[in-house]
N, C-alpha and C positions, 0 to 999 in steps of 0.2 A: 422737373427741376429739383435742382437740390434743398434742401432744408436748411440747409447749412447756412445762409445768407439772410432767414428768417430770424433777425436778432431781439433782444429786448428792447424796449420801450425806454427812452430818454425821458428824464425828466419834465423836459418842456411837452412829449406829448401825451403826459397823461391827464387826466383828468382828475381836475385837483379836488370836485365835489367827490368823485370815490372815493378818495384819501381819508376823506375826512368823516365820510359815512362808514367806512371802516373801521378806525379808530373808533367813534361813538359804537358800533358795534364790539367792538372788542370789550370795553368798557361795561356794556350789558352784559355781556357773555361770561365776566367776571365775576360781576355782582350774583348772577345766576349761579354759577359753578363754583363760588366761595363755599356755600353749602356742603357741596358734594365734594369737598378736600377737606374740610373741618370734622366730619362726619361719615356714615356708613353711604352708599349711596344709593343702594336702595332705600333709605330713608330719608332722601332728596327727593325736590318735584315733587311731594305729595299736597303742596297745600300750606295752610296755618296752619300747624302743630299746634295743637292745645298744651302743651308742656311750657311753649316761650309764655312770658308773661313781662306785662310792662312794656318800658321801651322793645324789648326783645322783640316782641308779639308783632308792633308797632312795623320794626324792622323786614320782620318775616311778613307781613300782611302786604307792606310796601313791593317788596321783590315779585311776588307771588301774583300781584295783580298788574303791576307796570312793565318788568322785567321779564316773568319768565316766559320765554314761549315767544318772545315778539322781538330779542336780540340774535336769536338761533336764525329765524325766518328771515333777518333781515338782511343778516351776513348770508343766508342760502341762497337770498336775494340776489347780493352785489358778486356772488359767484356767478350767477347766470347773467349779470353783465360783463365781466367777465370774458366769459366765455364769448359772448357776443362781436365783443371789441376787438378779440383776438382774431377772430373767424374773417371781419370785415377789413382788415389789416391782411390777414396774409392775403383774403382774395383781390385786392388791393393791389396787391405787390405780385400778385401772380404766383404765389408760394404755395406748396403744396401743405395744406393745415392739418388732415390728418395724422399722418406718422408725428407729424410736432406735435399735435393733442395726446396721440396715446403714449408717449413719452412721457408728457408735463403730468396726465394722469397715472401711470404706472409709478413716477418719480414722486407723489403725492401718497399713493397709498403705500410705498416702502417707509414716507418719512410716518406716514400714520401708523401703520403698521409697528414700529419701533416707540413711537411715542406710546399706543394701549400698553405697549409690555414692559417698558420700561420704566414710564413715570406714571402716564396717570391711566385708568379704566375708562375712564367718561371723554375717549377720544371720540371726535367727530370725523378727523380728516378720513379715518378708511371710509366712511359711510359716504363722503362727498369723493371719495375718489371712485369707486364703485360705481355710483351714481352716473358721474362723468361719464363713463363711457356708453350709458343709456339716452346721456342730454345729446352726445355728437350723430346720434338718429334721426336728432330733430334737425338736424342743419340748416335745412333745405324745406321748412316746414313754412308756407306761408305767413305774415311775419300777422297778420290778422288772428289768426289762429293759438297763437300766444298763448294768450292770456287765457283763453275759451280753454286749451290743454292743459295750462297749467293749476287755474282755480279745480277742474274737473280732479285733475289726480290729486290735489292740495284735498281737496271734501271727498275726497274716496277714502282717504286714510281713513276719515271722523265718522264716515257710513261704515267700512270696516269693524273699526272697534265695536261700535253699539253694534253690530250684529251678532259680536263677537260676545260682547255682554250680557245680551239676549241668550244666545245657547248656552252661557257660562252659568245664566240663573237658572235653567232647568238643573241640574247638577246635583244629587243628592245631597244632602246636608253632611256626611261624614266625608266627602270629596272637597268640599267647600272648607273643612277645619284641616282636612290635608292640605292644599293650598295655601290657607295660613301659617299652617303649620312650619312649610318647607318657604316659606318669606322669614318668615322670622329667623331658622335657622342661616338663613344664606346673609341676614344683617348682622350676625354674631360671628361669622365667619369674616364677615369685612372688619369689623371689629377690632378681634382678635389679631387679624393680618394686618392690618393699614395702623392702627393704636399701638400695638402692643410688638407685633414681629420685627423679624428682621428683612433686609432688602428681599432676600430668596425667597421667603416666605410671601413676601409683597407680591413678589413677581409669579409666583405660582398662583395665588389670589387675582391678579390682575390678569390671566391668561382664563379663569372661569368666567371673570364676567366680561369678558371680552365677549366669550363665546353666549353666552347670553346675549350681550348686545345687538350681536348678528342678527338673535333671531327677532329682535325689537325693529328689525329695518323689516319688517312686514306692515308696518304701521309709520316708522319714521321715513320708511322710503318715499312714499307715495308724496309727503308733505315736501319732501327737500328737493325732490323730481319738478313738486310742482311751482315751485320757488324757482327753481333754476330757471325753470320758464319763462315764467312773469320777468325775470329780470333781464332774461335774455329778449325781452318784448321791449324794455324801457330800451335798450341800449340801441336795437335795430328801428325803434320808433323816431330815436334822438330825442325823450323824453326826458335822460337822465342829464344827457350833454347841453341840451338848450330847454328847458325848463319852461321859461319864459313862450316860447313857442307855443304851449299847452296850459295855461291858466285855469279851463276849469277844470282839466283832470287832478292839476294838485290841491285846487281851491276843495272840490269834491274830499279830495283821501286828508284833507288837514281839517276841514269842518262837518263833512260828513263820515267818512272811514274811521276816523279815530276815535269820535265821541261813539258810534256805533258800536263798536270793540269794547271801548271802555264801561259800557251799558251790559253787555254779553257777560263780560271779566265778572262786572258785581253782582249778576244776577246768578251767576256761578258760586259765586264765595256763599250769597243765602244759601243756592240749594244743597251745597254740600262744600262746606268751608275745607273740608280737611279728607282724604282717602284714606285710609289706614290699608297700609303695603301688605299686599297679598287677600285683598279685599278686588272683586273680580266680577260686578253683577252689572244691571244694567243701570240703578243709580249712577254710579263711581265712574262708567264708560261714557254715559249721556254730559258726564262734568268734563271729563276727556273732550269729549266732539266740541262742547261749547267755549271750552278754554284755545283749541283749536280753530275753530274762526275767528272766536276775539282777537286772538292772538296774531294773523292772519289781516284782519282789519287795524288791530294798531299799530302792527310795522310799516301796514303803508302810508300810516299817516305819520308816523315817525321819520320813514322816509324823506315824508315833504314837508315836513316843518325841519327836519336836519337839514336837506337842500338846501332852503329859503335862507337857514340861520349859520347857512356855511362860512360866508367871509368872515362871520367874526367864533367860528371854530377853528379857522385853518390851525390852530395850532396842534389840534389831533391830527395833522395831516400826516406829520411822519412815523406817527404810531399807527398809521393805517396803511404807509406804505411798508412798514417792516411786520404786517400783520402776524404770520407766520411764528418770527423768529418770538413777538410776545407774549403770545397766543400759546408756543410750547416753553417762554421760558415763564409763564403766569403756574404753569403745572410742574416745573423744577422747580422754581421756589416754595408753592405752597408745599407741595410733597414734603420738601424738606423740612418746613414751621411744621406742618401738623402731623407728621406720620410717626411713627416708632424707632425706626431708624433715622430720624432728624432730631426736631427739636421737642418731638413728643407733645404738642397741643391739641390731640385729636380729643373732639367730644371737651375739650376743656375753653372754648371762646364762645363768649355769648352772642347772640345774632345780631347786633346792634354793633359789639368791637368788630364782627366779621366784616358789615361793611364798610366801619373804618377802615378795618386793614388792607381791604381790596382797593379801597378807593387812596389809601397811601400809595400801597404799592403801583396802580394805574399811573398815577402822575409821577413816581419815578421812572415806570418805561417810559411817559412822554418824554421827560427833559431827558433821560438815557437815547433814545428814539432821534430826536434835535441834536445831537452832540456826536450822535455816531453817522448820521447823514451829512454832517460837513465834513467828512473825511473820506468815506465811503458813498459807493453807489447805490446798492442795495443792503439790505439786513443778510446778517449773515446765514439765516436757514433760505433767506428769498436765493442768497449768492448760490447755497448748494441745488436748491429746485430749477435754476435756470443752468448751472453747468451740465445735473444730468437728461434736463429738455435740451436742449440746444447744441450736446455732445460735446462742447467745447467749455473751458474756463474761462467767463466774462470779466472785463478786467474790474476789480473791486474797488481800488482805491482810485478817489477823484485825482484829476490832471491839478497839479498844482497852479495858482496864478500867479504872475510878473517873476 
């Protein structure tokens, strides 16, 4: 049959807990990647920096132990439900879901694809579009089997690294100052391009570490593969859609999952508060692997205390239904406050006004988010991802009433 009849999801049948685990994700994801626009990015995600002090410290200590690592995981998450929903829908309606899938994915990693190179480096969508086409393997994967596939590849990544650690500390010591060496130069080279240059220059900069990135999906992949999973388990479980159903799985991830993580995170920050980039042994990777689970553990209890405390969130709901469009316009605007060719604030906001400013700017996409949904159906990058799935222009503006 055709695809063609395979349309987008109405309002009324979505599910309004996504909405708004979205938006709260999105919200991490900012707080997270405020960093990495303010700054070089390789000198993101290391840790507390012993540089910030005072509130600053305060600031970066906060993001570092609640935030980072556990809003990536959680939106990897609500991708593989996602996926799930989608999957059960068309076989539903009798629709053939593949060619629709590699569509929605092909149409994902072009708008990623344009996002590393045009605004920001620290894109995620190619890595989840990529991805995608490895999750549509699992279709047909007993729905038991979930979580068991997906915790396994999520702790492959964190066995990975430390093995990786491990032969990286055999290493002579003049290989190890090389290493160093060649970190440091590539955070002066961000620098220079993201602070100081011009767009072209940005955009040359932003095509090296793109391609860097790439090769960080030998370790990111494993984790986002294995999220896609788990999520794709809550949705064919009906864990995410009826909650209630399953009590002590969420009672578990809100008083056991999250306090666990939480305990992992601090026992982290003793053993090694801070990585300094380009530092490569098997202290620095065993902090990796244990930031890795925690992180891991307290989305899922994030998860279920966001469920629980949903009705009185819904107000993220429409910023989690235009996830997309805030998510690439969170990276147009910072670009433009901090970079050299904007308003030049790079390296000049302290870590404390950083997450004012994120947390300003979030709740202007909400009310922007609320305001553009009374008129409109979708966000307008969600309107472009559904015309080039669906081959057709869905209509964008809402039917007027009376």
């Amino acid at each position: 049959m055709s695809t063609s009849a395979f349309q987008p999801v109405t309002p009324n049948e979505r599910i309004a807990t996504l909405d708004v685990l979205r938006g709260l994700a999105l919200l991490g994801i900012l707080l997270m990647n405020i960093e990495a626009f303010g700054g070089p990015l390789d000198l993101s995600f290391t840790g507390i920096d012993a540089h910030w002090q005072g509130l600053d410290r305060w600031a970066d200590g906060f993001v570092y132990i609640f935030v980072q690592g556990k809003f990536f995981t959680l939106f990897s998450l609500l991708f593989g439900v996602g996926f799930a929903v989608m999957a059960q829908r068309a076989e539903a309606a009798g629709r053939d879901f593949t060619r629709f899938y590699l569509r929605r994915s092909l149409g994902l990693l072009l708008i990623g694809l344009l996002h590393a190179v045009l605004l920001w480096a620290g894109d995620i969508l190619v890595a989840y579009a990529l991805l995608s086409f490895v999750l549509l393997a699992f279709r047909e994967a007993p729905r038991s089997w979930l979580p068991v596939l997906g915790t396994a590849a999520y702790l492959a990544a964190a066995l990975l690294i430390l093995l990786l650690g491990a032969v990286m500390s055999l290493l002579p010591a003049d290989e190890v100052a090389k290493q160093a060496s060649t970190a440091l130069a590539s955070i002066e080279a961000q620098r220079q391009a993201y602070g100081h240059g011009s767009y072209g220059t940005a955009v040359l900069q932003r095509l090296r570490d793109f391609g860097t990135s790439l090769g960080a999906l030998m370790v990111v992949g494993p984790q986002v593969l294995g999220m896609f999973l788990i999520g794709a388990w809550f949705a064919r479980s009906g864990a995410i859609a009826h909650p209630a159903e399953h009590p002590r799985l969420f009672a578990w991830l809100r008083w056991g999952a999250l306090p666990l993580g939480l305990g992992l995170m601090l026992f982290s920050v003793w053993w090694l508060p801070y990585v300094v980039p380009g530092r490569f042994d098997l202290r620095s990777t065993s902090t990796y692997a244990l930031n890795a689970v925690a992180g891991l553990l307290m989305c899922l209890g994030y998860l279920a205390w966001g469920g629980r405390w949903s009705a009185h969130l819904r107000w993220l709901a429409p910023a989690g239904r235009m996830a997309l469009s805030n998510y690439l316009g969170q990276s147009l605007i910072c670009t433009l406050v901090f970079y050299g060719y904007g308003l030049g604030w790079f390296e000049q906001m302290g870590r404390a006004w950083q997450l004012l400013f994120a947390i300003a700017l979030f709740a202007v996409q909400v009310l922007l988010s609320h305001c553009w949904l009374k008129y409109f159906r979708f966000g307008p990058m969600e309107w472009v991802w559904r015309a080039i799935t669906y081959l057709q222009l869905p209509p964008l503006r809402r039917q007027s009433i009376g």
